[in-house]
FIKOLZA-1660 file (N, C-alpha, C; in steps of 0.1 Angstrom, whole numbers, plus 5000, padded with zeros to 4 digits):
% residues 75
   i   px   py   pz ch aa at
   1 4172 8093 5635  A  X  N
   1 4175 8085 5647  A  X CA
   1 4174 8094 5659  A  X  C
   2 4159 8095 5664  A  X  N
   2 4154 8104 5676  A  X CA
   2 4168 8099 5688  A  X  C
   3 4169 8082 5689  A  X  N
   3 4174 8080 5703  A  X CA
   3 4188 8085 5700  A  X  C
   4 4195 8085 5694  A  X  N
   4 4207 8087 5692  A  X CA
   4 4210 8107 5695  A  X  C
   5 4203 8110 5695  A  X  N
   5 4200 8127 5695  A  X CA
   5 4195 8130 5712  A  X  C
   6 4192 8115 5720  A  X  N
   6 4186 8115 5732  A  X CA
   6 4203 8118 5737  A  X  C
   7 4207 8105 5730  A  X  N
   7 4221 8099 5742  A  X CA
   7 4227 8112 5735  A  X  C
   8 4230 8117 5730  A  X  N
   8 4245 8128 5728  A  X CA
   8 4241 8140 5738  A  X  C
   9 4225 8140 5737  A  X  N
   9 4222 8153 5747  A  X CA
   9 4223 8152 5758  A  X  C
  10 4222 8136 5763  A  X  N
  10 4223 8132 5780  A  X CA
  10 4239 8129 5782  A  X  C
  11 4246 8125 5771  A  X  N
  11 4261 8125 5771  A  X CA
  11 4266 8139 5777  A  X  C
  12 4260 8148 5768  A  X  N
  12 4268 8165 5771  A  X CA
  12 4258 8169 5780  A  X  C
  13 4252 8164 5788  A  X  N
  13 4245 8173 5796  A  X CA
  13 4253 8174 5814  A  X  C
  14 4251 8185 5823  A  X  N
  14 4261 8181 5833  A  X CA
  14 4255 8175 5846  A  X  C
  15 4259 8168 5851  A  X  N
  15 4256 8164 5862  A  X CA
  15 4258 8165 5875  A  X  C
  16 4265 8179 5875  A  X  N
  16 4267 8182 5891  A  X CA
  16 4258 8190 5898  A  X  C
  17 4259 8192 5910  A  X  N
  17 4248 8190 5919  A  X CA
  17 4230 8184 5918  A  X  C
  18 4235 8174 5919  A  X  N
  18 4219 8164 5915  A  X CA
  18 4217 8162 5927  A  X  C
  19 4204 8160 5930  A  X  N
  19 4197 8152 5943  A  X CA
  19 4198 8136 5941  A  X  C
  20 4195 8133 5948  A  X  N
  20 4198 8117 5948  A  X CA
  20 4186 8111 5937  A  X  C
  21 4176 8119 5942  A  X  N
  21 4163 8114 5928  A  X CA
  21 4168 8113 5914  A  X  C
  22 4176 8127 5913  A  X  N
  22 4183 8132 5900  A  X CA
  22 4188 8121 5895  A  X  C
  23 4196 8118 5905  A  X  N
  23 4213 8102 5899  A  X CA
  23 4203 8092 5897  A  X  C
  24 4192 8088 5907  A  X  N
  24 4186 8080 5899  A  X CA
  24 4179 8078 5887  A  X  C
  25 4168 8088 5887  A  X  N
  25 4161 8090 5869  A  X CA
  25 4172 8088 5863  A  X  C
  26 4183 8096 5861  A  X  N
  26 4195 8097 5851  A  X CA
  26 4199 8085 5847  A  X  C
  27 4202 8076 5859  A  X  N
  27 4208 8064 5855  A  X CA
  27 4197 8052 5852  A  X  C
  28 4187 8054 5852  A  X  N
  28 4177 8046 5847  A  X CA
  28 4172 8053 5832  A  X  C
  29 4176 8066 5829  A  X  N
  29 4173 8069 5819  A  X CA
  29 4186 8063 5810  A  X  C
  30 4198 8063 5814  A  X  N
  30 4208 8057 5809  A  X CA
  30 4211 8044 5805  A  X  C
  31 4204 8038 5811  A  X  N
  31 4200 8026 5807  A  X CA
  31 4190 8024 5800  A  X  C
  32 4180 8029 5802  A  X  N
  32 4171 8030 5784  A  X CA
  32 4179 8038 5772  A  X  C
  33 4185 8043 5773  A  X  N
  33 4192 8044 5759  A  X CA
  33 4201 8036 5754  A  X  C
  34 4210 8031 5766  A  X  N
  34 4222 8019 5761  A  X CA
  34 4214 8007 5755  A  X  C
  35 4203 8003 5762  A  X  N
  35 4195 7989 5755  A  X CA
  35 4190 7995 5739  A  X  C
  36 4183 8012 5740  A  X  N
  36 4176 8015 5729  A  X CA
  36 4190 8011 5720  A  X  C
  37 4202 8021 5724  A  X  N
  37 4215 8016 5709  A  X CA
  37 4215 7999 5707  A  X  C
  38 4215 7995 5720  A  X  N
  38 4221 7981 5715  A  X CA
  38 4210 7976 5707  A  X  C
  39 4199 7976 5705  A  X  N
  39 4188 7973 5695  A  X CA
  39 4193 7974 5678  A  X  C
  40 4195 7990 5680  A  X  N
  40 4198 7990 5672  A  X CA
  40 4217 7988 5665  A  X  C
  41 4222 7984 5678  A  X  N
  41 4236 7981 5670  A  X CA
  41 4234 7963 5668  A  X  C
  42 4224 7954 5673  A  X  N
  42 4224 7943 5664  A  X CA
  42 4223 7940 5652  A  X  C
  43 4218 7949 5647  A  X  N
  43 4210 7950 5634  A  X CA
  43 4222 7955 5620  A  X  C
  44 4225 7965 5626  A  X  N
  44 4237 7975 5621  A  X CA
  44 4253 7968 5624  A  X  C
  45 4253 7966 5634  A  X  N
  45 4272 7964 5641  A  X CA
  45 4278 7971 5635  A  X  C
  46 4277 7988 5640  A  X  N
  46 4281 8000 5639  A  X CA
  46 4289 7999 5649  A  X  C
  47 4303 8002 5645  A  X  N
  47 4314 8007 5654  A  X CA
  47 4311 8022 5669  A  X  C
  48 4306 8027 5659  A  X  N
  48 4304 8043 5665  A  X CA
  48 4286 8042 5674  A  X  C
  49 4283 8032 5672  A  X  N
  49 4271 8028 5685  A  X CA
  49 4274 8021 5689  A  X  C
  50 4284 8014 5695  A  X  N
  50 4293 8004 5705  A  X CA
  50 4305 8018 5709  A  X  C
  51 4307 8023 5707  A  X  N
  51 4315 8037 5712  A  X CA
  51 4308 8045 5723  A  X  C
  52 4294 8050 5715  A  X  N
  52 4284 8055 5726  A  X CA
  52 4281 8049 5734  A  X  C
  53 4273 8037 5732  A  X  N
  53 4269 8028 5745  A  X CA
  53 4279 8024 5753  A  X  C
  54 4293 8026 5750  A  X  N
  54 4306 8026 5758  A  X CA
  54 4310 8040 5769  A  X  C
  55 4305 8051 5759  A  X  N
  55 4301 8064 5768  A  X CA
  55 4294 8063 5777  A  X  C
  56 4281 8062 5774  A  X  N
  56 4267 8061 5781  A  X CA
  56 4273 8047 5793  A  X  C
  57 4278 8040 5793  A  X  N
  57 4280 8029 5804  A  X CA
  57 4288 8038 5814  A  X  C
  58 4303 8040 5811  A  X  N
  58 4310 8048 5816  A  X CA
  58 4302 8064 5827  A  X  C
  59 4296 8067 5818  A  X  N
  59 4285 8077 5827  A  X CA
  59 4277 8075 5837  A  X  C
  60 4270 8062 5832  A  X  N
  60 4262 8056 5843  A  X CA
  60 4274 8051 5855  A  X  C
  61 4279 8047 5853  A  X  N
  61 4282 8040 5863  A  X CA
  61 4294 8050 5874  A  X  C
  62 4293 8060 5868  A  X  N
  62 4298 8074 5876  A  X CA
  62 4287 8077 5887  A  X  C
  63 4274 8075 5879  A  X  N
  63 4265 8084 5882  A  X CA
  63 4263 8074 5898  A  X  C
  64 4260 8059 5895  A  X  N
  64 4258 8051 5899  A  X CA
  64 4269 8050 5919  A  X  C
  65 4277 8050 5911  A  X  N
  65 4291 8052 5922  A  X CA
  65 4289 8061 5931  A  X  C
  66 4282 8071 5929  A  X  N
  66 4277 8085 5938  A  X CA
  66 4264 8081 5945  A  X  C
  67 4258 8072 5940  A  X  N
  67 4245 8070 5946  A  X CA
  67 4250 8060 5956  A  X  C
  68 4258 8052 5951  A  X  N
  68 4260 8042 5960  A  X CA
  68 4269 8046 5972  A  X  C
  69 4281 8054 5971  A  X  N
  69 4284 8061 5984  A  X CA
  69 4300 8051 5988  A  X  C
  70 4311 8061 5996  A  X  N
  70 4316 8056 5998  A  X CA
  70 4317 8035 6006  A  X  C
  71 4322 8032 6001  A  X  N
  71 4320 8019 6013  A  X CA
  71 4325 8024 6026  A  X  C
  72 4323 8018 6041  A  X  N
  72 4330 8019 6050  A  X CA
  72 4335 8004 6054  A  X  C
  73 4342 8010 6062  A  X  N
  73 4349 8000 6066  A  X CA
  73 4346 7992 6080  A  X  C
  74 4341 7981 6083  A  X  N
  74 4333 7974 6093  A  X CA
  74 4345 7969 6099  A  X  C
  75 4346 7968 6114  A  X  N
  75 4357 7962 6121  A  X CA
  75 4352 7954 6131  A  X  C
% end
């Protein structure tokens, strides 16, 4: 299971000081792996590949949060 060896290496990999390019690829690469698990968690309905793609969401959407920037406040 190549993809499953993708997500644990992009799980443990670090993400600080990225360029904004960085957070992007990242999070579009994170999203091809959550869809690659979920392919294969239809098939399976493996506990522990609903765990990671629970990882992998959680990460993205860290990564995501940073791209997107504080809100401001319009008055």
């Amino acid at each position: 299971m190549e993809i499953l060896n993708e997500a644990l290496a992009f799980e443990n990999a670090k993400m600080s000081n990225m360029s904004t390019s960085d957070r992007v690829s990242a999070s579009r690469e994170a999203k091809r792996l959550i869809l690659a698990i979920n392919e294969i968690y239809k098939q399976n309905k493996d506990a522990n590949l609903m765990d990671m793609m629970k990882r992998l969401t959680a990460k993205k959407r860290k990564i995501e949060k940073r791209l997107h920037g504080k809100p401001t406040q319009v008055i």
